[in-house]
N, C-alpha and C positions, 0 to 999 in steps of 0.2 A: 534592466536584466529580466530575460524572461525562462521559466523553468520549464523543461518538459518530462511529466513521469508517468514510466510508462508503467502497468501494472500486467504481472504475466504470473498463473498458476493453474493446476490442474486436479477438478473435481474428480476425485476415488480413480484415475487415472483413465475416463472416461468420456469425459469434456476441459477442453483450453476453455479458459477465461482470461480472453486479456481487455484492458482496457488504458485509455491514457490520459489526460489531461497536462494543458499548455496556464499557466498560471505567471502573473505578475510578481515583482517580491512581497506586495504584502499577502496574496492569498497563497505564495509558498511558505513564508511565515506563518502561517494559521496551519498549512499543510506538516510542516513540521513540529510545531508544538502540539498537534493530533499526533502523529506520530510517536513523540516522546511522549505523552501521559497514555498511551498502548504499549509502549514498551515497561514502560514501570510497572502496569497492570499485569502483563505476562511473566516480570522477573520476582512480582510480591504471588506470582502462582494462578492470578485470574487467567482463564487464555480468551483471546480473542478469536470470535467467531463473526464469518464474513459468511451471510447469507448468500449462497448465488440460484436459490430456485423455490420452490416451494415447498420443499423437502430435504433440498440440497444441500450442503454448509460448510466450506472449508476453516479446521480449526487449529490456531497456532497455538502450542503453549511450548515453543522456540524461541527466541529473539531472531533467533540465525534462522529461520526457517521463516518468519516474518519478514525480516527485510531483503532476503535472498528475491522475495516475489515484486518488488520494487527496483528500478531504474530510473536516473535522472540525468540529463543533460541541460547544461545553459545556453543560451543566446542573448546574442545583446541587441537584437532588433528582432519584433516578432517574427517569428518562421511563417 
């Protein structure tokens, strides 16, 4: 099984950032328990900041606003 996630959000409504990666089950494994100890982080109040520039920084302290910027599809033979 292979995963593909795509990642899509929008800096101060001024620049898309999208990006995506194509992962095996163990590094989607690793891609989701990232994901869950970020989600713990945002729900005990830390929020999660995603650098995109050198100034720039998109910052969740949603869960629903986090994972809204995430997409995933499976395939059973690499794409």
């Amino acid at each position: 099984m292979f995963y593909f996630v795509r990642y899509t959000d929008s800096w101060a409504d001024e620049m898309t950032i999208d990006g995506f990666s194509i992962m095996d089950e163990k590094e989607y494994e690793h891609y989701v328990a990232t994901v869950n100890a970020i989600i713990a982080d945002i729900e005990s109040g830390l929020p999660f900041i995603y650098q995109v520039g050198s100034n720039e920084e998109i910052e969740y302290n949603n869960v629903d606003d986090f994972l809204s910027a995430f997409e995933t599809s499976e395939f059973e033979e690499y794409p």
